[in-house]
Each structure stands twice: as structure tokens, then as C-alpha cells.
C-alpha positions in Angstrom: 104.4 54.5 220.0 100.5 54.6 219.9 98.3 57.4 221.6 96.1 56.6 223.9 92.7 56.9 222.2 90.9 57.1 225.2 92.9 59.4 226.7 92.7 61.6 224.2 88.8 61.4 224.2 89.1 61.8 227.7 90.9 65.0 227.6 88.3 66.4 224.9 86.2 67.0 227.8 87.2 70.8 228.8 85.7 73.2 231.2 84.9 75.9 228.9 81.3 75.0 228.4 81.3 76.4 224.7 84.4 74.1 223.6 82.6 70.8 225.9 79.2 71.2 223.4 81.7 71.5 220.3 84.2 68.8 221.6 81.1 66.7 222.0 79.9 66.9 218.7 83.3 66.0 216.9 83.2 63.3 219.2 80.0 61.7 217.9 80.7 62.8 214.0 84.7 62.3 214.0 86.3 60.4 216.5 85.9 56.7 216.0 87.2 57.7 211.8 90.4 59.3 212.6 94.1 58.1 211.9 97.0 57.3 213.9 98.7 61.2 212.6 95.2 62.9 213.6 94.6 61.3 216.7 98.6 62.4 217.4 97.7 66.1 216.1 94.6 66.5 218.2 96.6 65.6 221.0 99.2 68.0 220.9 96.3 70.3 219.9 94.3 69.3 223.4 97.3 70.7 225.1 96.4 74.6 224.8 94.1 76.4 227.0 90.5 76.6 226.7 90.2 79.8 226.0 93.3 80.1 223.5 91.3 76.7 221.9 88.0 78.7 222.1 89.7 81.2 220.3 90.6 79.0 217.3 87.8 77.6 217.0 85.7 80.5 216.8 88.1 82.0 214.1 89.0 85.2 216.5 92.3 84.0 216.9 94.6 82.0 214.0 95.6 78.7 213.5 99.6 79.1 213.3 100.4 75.4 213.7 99.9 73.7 210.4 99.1 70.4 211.7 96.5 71.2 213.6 94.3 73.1 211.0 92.9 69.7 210.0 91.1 69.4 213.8 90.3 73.3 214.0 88.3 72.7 210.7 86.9 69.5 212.1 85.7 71.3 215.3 84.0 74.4 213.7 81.7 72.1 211.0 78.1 72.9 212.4 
């Protein structure tokens, strides 16, 4: 079954204003280049809470799910 790319950029908005201005620029940079498995991992990934998202992205709180280390590093490249 294919993901919904759309969707999934769709959902990349958030309400957390930080994660919005970092979402926006993996949008622009990443997006439109990544593969079935990472769209699939981002995803599942999209599912936590903003703040427990912030979190990862900001490196105060670790990664524990393997496949989504991929998008973490994605998300904190300036």
C-alpha cells in the first residue's frame, strides 16, 4: 500500500511554531527526494506530539526508534 504523500506533507504542518519553521525547511530541501520506506518512516514519526517531536529534534530528548533517526537527522540539518 502506498502513503499518501500529500498527506504526509500535510501533516508536517504542526502547531508548535519551532517544529512548523523546521518542518518547513525539510520540506523545501527533502521532501520531493525521499523513498517509498522514508516517506513510510516519517509518517509513523509525524504521529508523536509536538513537543515530544520538539524534543528530538532539538537533541534534549533521544531518538529510541531506529527508523526514524534517518528524519530526526534530516530535520536538525541547518
Amino acid at each position: 500500500m502506498s502513503i499518501n504523500r500529500g498527506r504526509v506533507r500535510w501533516q508536517c504542518r504542526r502547531a508548535l511554531l519551532e517544529l512548523d519553521l523546521v518542518f518547513e525547511r525539510f520540506l523545501e530541501r527533502h521532501f520531493d527526494r525521499l523513498g517509498d520506506d522514508q516517506i513510510a518512516d516519517l509518517d509513523d514519526l509525524l504521529r508523536c506530539e509536538d513537543h515530544d517531536l520538539w524534543a528530538m529534534v532539538n537533541g534534549s530528548k533521544a531518538c529510541e526508534t531506529d527508523r526514524w533517526k534517518e528524519m530526526i537527522g534530516l530535520l536538525r540539518q541547518p
